[in-house]
VEXLOLO-783994 format. One line per 4 residues: number of its first residue (from 1); their letters; for each residue x, y, z of N, C-alpha, C. Coordinates in pm, whole numbers, plus 50000, padded with zeros to 5 digits. Layout:
NUM) a) X:Y:Z:X:Y:Z:X:Y:Z  ...
//
This chain:
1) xxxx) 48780:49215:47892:48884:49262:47986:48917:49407:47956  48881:49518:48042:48924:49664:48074:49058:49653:48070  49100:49765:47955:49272:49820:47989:49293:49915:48115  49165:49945:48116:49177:50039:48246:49260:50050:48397
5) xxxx) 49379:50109:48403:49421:50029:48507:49372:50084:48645  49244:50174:48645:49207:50235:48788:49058:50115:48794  49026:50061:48710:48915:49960:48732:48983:49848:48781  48965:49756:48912:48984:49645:48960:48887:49543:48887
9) xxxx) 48989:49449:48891:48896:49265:48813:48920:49214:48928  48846:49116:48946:48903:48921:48989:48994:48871:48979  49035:48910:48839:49068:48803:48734:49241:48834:48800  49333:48766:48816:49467:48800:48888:49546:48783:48750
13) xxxx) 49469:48737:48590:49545:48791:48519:49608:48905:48449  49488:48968:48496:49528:49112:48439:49584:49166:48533  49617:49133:48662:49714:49231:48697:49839:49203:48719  49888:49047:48698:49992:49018:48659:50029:49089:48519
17) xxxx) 49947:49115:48408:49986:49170:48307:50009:49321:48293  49923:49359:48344:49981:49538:48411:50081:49559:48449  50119:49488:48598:50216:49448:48657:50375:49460:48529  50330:49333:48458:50483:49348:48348:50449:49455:48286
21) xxxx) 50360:49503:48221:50342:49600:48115:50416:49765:48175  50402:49767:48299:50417:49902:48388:50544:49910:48410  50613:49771:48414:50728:49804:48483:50846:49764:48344  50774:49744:48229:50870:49692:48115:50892:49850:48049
25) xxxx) 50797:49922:48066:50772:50052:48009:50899:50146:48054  50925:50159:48217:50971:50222:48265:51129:50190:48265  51168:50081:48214:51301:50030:48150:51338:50091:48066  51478:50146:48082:51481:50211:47941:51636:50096:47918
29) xxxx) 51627:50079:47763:51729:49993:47680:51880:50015:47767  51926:50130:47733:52025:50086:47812:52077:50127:47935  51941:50078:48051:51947:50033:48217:51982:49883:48168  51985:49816:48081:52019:49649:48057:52062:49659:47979
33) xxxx) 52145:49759:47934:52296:49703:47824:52296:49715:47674  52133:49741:47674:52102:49793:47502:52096:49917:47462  52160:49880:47301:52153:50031:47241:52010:50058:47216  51962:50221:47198:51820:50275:47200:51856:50214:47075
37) xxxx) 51905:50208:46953:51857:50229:46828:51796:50375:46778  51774:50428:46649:51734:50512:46566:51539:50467:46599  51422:50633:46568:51323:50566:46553:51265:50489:46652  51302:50490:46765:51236:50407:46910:51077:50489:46944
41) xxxx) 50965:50415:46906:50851:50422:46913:50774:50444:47055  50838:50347:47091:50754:50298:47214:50835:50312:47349  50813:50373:47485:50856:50404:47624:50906:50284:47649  51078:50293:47709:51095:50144:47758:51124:50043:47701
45) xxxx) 51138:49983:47724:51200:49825:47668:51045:49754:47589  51098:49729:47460:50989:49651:47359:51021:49473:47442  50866:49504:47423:50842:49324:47450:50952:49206:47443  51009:49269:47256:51062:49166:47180:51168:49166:47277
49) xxxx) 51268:49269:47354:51355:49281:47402:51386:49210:47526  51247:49232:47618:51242:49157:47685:51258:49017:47715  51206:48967:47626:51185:48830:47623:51308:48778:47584  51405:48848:47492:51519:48787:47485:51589:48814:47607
53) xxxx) 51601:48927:47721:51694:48915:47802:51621:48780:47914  51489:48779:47918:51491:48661:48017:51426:48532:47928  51514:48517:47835:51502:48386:47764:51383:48335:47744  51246:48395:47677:51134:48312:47647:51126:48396:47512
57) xxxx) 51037:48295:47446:50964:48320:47359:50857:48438:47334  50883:48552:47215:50833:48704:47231:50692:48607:47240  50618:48537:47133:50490:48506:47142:50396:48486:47296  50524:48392:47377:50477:48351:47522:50445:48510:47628
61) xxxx) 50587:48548:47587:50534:48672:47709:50429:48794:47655  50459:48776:47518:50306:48869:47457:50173:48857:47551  50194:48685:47509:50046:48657:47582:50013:48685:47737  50143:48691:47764:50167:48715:47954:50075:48910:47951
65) xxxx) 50172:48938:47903:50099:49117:47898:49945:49108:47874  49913:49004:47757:49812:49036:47724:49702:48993:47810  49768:48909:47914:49652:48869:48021:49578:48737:48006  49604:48697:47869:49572:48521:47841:49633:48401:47899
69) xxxx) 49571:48296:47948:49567:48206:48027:49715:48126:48001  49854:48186:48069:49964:48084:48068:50008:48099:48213  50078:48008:48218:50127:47948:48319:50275:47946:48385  50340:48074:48333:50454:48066:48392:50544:47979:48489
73) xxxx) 50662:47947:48472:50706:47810:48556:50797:47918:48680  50821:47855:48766:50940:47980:48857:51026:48021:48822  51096:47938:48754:51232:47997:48636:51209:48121:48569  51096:48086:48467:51052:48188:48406:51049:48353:48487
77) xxxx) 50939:48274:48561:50935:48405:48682:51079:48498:48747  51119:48409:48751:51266:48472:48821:51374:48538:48672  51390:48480:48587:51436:48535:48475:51369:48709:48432  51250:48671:48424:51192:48822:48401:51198:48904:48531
81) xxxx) 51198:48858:48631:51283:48971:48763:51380:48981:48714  51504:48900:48689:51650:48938:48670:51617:49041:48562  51538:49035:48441:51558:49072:48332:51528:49253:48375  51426:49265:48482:51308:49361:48496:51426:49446:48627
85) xxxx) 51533:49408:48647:51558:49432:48756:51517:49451:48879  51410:49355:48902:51332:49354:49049:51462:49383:49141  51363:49442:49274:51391:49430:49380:51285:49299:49433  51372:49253:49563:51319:49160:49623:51184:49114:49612
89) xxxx) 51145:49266:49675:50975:49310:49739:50917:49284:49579  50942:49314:49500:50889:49303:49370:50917:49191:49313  51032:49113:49314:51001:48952:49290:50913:48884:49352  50896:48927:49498:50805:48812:49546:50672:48866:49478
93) xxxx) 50618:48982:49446:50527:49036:49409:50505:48953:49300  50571:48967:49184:50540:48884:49065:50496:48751:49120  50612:48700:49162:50562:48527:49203:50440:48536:49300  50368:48614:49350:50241:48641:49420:50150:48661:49304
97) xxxx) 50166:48717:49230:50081:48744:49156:50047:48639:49014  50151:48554:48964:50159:48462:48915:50096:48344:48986  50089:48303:49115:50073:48192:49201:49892:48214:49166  49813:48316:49197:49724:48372:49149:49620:48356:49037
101) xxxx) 49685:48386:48967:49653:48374:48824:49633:48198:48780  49767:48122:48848:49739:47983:48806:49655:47931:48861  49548:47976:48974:49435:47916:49068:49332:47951:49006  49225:47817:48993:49100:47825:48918:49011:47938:48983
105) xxxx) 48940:48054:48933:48861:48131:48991:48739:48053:49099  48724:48114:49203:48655:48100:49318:48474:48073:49231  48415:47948:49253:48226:48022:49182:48158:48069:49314  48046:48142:49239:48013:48245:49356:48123:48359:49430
109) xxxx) 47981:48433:49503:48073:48486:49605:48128:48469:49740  48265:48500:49703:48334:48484:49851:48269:48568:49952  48297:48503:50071:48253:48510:50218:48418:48607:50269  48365:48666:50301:48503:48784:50366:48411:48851:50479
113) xxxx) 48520:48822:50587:48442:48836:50754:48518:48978:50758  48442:49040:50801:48524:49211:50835:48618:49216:50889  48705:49265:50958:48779:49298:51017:48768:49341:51139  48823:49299:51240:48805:49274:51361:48942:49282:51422
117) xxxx) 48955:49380:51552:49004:49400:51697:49023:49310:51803  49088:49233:51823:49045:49148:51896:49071:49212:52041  48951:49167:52139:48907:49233:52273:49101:49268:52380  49185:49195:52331:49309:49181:52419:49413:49318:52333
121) xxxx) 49337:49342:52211:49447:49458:52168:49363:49509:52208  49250:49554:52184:49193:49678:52251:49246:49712:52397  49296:49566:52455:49323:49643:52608:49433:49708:52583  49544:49628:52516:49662:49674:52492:49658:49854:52496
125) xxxx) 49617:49870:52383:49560:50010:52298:49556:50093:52458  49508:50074:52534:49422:50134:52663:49545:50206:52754  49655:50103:52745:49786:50089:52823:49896:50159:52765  49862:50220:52639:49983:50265:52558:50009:50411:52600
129) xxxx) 50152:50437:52629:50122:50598:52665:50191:50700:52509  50250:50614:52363:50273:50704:52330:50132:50634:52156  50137:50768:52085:50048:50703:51958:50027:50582:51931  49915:50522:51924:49896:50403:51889:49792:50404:51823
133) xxxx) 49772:50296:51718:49653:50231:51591:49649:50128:51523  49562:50038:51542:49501:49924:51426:49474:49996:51326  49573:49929:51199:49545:49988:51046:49502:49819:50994  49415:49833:50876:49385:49750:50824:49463:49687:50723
137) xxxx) 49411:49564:50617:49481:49540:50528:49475:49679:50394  49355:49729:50437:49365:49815:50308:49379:49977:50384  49421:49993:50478:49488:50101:50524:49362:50185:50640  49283:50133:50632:49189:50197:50752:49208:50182:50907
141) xxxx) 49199:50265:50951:49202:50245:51053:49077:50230:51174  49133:50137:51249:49034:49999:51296:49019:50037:51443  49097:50088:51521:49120:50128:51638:49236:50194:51699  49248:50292:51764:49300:50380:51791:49321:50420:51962
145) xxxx) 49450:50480:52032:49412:50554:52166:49396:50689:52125  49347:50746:52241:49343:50922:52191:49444:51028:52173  49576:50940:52214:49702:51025:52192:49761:51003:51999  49723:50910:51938:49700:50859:51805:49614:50961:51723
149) xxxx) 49486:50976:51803:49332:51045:51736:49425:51193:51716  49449:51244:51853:49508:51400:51824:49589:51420:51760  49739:51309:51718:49833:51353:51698:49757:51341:51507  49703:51293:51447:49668:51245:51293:49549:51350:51251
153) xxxx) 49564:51501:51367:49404:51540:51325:49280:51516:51336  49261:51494:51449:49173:51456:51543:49058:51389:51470  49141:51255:51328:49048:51171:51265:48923:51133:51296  48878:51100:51457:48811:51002:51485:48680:51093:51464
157) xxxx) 48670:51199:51423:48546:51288:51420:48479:51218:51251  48577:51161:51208:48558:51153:51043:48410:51080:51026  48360:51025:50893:48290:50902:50915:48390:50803:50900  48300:50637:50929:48401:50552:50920:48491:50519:50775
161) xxxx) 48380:50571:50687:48454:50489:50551:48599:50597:50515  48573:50700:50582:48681:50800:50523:48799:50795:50654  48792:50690:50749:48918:50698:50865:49022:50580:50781  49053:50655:50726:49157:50604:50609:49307:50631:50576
165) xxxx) 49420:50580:50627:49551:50646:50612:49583:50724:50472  49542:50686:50380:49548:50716:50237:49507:50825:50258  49320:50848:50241:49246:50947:50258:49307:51060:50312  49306:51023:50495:49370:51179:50551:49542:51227:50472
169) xxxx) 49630:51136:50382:49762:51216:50341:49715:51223:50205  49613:51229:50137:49585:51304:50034:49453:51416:50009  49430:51424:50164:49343:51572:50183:49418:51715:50132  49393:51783:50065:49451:51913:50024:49546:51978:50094
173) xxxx) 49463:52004:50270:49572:52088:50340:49676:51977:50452  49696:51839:50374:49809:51748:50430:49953:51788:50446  49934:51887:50311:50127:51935:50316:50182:52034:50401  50075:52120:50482:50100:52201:50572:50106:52061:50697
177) xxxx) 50051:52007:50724:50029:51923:50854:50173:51808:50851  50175:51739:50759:50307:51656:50703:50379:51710:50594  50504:51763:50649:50604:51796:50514:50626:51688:50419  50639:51556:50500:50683:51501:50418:50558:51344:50381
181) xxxx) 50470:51423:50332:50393:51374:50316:50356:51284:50160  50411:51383:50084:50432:51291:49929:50465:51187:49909  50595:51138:49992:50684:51047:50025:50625:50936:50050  50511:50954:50157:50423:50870:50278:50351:50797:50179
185) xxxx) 50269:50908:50119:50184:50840:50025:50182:50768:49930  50318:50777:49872:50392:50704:49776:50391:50553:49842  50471:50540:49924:50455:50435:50018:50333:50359:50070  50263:50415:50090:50131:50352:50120:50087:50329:50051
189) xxxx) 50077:50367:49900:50028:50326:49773:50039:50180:49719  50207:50209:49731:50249:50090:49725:50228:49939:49816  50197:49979:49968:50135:49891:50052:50019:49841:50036  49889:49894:49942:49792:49873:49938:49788:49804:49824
193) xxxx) 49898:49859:49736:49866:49773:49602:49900:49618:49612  50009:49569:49732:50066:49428:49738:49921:49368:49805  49842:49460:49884:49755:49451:49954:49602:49373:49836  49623:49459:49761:49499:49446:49626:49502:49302:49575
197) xxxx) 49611:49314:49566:49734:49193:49457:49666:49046:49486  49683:49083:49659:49675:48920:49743:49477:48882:49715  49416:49010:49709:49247:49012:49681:49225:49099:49621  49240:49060:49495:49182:49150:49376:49011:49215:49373
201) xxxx) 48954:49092:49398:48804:49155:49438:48723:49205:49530  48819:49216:49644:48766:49272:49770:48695:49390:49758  48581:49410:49813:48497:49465:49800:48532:49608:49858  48584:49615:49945:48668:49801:50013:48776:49800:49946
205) xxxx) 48882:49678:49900:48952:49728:49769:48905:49832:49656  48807:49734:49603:48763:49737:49507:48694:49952:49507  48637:49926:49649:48547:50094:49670:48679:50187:49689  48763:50152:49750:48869:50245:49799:48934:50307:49705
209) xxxx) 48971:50200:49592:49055:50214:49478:48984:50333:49388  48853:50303:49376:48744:50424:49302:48799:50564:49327  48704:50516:49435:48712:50688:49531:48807:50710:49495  48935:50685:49544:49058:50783:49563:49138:50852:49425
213) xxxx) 49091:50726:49304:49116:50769:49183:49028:50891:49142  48875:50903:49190:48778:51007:49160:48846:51132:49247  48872:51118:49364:48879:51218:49432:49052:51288:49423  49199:51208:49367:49278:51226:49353:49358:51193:49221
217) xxxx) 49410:51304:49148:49515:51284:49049:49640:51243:49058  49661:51277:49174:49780:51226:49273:49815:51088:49289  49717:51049:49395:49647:50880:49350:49639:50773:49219  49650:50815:49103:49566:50783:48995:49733:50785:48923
221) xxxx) 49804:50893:48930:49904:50854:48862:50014:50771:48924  49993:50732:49107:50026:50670:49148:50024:50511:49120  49866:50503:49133:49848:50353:49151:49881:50335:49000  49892:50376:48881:49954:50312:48764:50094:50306:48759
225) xxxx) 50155:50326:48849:50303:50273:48827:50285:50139:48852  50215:50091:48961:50203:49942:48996:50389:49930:49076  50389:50024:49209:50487:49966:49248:50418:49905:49377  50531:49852:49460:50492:49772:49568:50568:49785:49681
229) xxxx) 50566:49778:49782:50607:49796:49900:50552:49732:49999  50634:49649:50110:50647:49595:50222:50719:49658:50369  50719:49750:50417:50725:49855:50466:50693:49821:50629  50731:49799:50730:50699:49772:50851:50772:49896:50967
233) xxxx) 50834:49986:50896:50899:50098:50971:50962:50196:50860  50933:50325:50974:50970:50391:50909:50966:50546:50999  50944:50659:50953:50967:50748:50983:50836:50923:50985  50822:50965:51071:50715:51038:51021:50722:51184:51073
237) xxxx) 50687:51333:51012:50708:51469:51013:50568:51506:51071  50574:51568:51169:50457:51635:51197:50455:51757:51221  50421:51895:51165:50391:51984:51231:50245:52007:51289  50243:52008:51429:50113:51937:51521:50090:52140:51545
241) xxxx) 49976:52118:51554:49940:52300:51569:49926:52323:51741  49958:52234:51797:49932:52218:51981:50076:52226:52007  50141:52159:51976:50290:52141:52020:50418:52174:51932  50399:52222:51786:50492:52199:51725:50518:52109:51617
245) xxxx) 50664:52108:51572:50689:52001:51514:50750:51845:51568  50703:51754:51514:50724:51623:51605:50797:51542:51502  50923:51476:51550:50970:51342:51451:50933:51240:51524  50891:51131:51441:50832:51021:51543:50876:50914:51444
249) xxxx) 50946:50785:51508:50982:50677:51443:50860:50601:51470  50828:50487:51345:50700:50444:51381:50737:50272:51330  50665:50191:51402:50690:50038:51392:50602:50009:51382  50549:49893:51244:50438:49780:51258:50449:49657:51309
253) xxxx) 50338:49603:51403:50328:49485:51434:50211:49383:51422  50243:49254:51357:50087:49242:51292:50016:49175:51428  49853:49214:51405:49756:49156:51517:49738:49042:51540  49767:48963:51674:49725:48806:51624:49587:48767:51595
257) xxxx) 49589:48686:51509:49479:48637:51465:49493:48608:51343  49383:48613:51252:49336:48678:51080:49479:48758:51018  49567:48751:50891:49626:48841:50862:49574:48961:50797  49616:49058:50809:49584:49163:50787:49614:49297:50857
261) xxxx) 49525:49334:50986:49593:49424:51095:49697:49397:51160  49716:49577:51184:49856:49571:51226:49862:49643:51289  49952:49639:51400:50000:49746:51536:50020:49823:51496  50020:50008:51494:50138:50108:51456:50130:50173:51549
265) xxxx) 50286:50176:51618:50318:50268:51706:50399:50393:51703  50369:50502:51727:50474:50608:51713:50558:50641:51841  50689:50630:51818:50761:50693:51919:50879:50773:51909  50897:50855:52006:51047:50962:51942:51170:50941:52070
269) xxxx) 51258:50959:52054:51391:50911:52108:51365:50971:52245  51429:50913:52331:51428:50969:52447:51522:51051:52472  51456:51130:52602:51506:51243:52632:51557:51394:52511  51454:51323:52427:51513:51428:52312:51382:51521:52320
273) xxxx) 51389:51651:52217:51297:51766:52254:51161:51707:52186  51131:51577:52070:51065:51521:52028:50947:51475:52142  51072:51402:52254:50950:51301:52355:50880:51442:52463  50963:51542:52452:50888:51627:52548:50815:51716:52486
277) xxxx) 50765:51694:52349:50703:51764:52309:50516:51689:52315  50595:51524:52250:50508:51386:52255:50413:51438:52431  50524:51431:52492:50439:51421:52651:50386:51575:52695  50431:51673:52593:50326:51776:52651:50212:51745:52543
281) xxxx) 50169:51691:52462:50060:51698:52361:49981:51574:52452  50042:51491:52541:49922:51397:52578:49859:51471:52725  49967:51573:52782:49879:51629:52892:49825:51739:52824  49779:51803:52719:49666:51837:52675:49516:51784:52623
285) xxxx) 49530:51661:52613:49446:51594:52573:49293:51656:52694  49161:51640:52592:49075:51651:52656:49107:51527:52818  49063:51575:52908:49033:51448:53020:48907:51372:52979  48821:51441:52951:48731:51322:52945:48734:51244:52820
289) xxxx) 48825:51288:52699:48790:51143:52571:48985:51058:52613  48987:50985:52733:49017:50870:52741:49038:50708:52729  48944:50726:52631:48900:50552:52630:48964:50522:52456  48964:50448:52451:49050:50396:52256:48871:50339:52239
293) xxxx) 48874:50347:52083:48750:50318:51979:48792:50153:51881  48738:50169:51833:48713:50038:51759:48593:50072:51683  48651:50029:51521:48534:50123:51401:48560:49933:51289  48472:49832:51366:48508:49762:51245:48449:49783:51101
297) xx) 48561:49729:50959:48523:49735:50818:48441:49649:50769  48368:49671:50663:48257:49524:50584:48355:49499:50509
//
């Protein structure tokens, strides 16, 4: 077993144990009521500490960090949230990731069907007059209209493996295009990681996670916090080089079918200088690239 935490396993024990290890670190003694003491060695709350605020045995949760085969009960689970000060999104995370770990590994390899559009959103997509996109479970994007393509940097020129939400907000010249782009990415980080969590071995997990650690430092000190996020709205900065700057509120909706894809729509308030900026950027649009795409993933 790799300590490595930019290498993905199978194995859902080790990242339940990352998981505590990342977030016990970032505790400091007294966020829960303890004195540092003289001589404090180690970042964060010691093991031993832990385990006394959520009542187990230091030996038991040793072994939890260490990634060896136990079995946490829900109690347990929920004690080390109280102890860890979870948020919600991060309790259920643990208990996701625990549920995991107690399931006998899969033999052989799993069968994972790509990802797929189904023919009735694509019409949808067709009908939309403001940004619209199928994002995947691991943040790609799956299909798109052309008021979407222009407003994100006219992505759709990309190849497919790189039409990637991640990818395009950790391209170099992102911070001129999105001010508030650090923020985003933070967030999406965190979406992908609950994303990882649920399929540790997924195979565009598994490639995505690489790359972005090779190609970003940014990335890399990200995905080792191991936070998490559930995120279905939110908010987005554009300075668009056609029209200006754009605020656009944006909503997910998931695709029926398969879980995984999801609607994202951008829209800005009405009658505000936002939507008339929105509706002069779609009567620039080329006339002839009208039609929405569809790029399915392996």
């Amino acid at each position: 077993m790799t300590d490595d935490p930019l290498v993905l396993s199978d194995d859902p024990r080790r990242e339940l144990a990352e998981f505590l290890r990342a977030r016990r670190t970032r505790l400091l003694p007294q966020d829960v009521g303890l004195e540092p003491g003289p001589r404090r060695r180690v970042t964060g709350l010691r093991r031993e500490e832990l385990a006394l605020l959520a009542g187990v045995s230091p030996d038991y949760y040793q072994r939890m960090e260490q990634g060896r085969d136990v079995r946490p009960s829900e109690q347990v689970l929920d004690a080390l949230a109280r102890a860890l000060n979870f948020s919600a999104e991060e309790s259920r995370h643990l208990h996701s990731l625990a549920a995991a770990a107690r399931t006998p590994p899969a033999r052989g390899p799993r069968d994972r069907a790509p990802e797929e559009v189904p023919p009735t959103t694509l019409r949808l997509l067709r009908t939309m007059t403001t940004p619209t996109m199928v994002v995947g479970r691991f943040l790609d994007i799956l299909a798109w209209n052309p008021l979407a393509g222009v407003l994100l940097g006219d992505f759709t020129r990309l190849p497919q493996a790189e039409r990637n939400l991640l990818m395009l907000l950790l391209h170099p010249e992102a911070d001129q295009e999105c001010p508030d782009r650090a923020a985003t990415v933070a967030e999406l980080i965190g979406m992908l990681r609950a994303q990882i969590a649920a399929d540790p071995g997924h195979p565009r997990g598994v490639a995505l996670v690489g790359e972005l650690a090779v190609r970003s430092d940014e990335f890399a000190t990200l995905w080792a916090r191991h936070d998490v996020e559930a995120v279905t709205r939110g908010r987005m900065r554009v300075n668009h080089p056609m029209v200006g700057e754009l605020n656009l509120d944006w909503d997910a909706y998931p695709v029926p079918g398969a879980p995984g894809p999801v609607l994202i729509t951008y829209t800005a308030e009405a009658g505000g200088p936002d939507e008339e900026r929105l509706r002069l950027l779609a009567t620039l649009l080329d006339a002839s690239d009208t039609t929405s795409a569809v790029t399915p993933q392996p």
